[in-house]
Each structure stands twice: as structure tokens, then as C-alpha cells.
C-alpha positions as CSV (number, residue, x, y, z in Angstrom):
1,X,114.3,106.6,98.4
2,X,112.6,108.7,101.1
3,X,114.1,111.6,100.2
4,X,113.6,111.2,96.6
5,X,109.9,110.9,97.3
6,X,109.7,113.9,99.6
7,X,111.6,116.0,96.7
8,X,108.8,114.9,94.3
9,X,105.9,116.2,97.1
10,X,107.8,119.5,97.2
11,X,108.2,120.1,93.5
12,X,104.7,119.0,93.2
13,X,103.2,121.5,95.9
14,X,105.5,124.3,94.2
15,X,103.6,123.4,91.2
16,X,99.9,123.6,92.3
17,X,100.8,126.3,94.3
18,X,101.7,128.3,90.7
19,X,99.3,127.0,88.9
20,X,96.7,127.7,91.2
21,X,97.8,131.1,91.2
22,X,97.8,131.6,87.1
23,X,94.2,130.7,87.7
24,X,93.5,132.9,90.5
25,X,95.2,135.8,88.0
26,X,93.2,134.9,85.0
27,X,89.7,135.1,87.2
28,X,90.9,138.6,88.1
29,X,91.5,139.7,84.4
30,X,88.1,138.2,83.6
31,X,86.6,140.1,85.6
32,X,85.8,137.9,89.1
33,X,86.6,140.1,91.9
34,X,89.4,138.8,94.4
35,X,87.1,137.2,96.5
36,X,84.9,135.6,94.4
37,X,88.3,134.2,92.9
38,X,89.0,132.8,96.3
39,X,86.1,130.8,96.6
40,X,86.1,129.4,93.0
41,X,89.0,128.1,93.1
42,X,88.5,126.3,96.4
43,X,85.1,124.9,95.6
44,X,86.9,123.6,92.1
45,X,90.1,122.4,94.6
46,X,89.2,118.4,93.1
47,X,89.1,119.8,89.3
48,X,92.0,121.7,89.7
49,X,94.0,118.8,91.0
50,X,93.0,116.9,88.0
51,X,93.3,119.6,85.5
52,X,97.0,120.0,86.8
53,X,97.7,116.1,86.5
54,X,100.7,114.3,88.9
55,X,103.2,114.8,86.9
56,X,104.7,118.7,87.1
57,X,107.7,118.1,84.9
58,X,105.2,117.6,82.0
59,X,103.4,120.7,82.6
60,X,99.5,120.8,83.3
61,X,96.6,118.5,81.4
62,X,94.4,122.2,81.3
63,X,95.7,125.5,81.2
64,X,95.7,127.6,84.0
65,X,93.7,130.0,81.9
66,X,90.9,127.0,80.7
67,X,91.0,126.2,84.1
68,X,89.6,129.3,85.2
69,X,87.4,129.4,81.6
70,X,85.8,126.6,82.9
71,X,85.3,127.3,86.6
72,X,83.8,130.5,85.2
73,X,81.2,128.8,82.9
74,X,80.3,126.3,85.7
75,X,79.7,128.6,88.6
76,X,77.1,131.0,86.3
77,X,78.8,134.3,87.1
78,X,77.7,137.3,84.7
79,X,80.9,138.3,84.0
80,X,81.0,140.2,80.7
81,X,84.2,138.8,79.8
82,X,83.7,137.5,75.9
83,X,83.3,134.0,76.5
């Protein structure tokens, strides 16, 4: 059972660890500069957790990309990006 549950911990940091890299690449191709992206996305570290949900094998509740959509609107940057 141990092992079972420390199989599910590494699937599940494989998975945040992507997904919070699709965000970090979709804040780059809006525009935020690779800093910037940095700190967004460790100030939103509690959303993202939520946005991504607890259950990898079912995919993320948000999109990487309305993840970063939203971090975008709620941190006021002046990105001219179309949103």
C-alpha cells in the first residue's frame, strides 16, 4: 500500500511539474517576460494547485493556458496580448 501511495505522489508531482510549465510557456507567448512568469506563477502556487485538481489521470480542472489567462487578468500586467 505504501508503495502504491508513493507511485501516486510521483505521478502527481510529474504532473504539476508539466502543467506548471504549459503555464509558464503560455505567459511567455503572451507576452510576460521570463521573470515576471516566474513570480506569477509562484504567487498563484494555491490556484494553480487547485486549477490542476488531485487527480492527474483525469487531466487538469483549468487549462494550463486559462491558468495563465487568469493569472494574467488578476495580476494587472499591460500586456498587449488580445485579451
Amino acid at each position: 500500500m505504501a508503495l502504491m501511495s508513493r507511485n501516486n505522489n510521483i505521478h502527481k508531482e510529474e504532473f504539476m511539474e508539466e502543467y506548471r510549465h504549459d503555464i509558464f510557456i503560455m505567459l511567455l507567448s503572451m507576452g510576460v517576460d521570463r521573470s515576471a512568469a516566474i513570480a506569477l506563477i509562484k504567487t498563484s502556487k494555491n490556484d494553480i494547485e487547485i486549477w490542476a485538481g488531485s487527480r492527474p489521470a483525469t487531466g487538469s480542472i483549468v487549462t494550463p493556458q486559462m491558468a495563465a489567462r487568469m493569472i494574467v487578468r488578476a495580476s494587472n500586467l499591460n500586456i498587449e496580448s488580445g485579451l
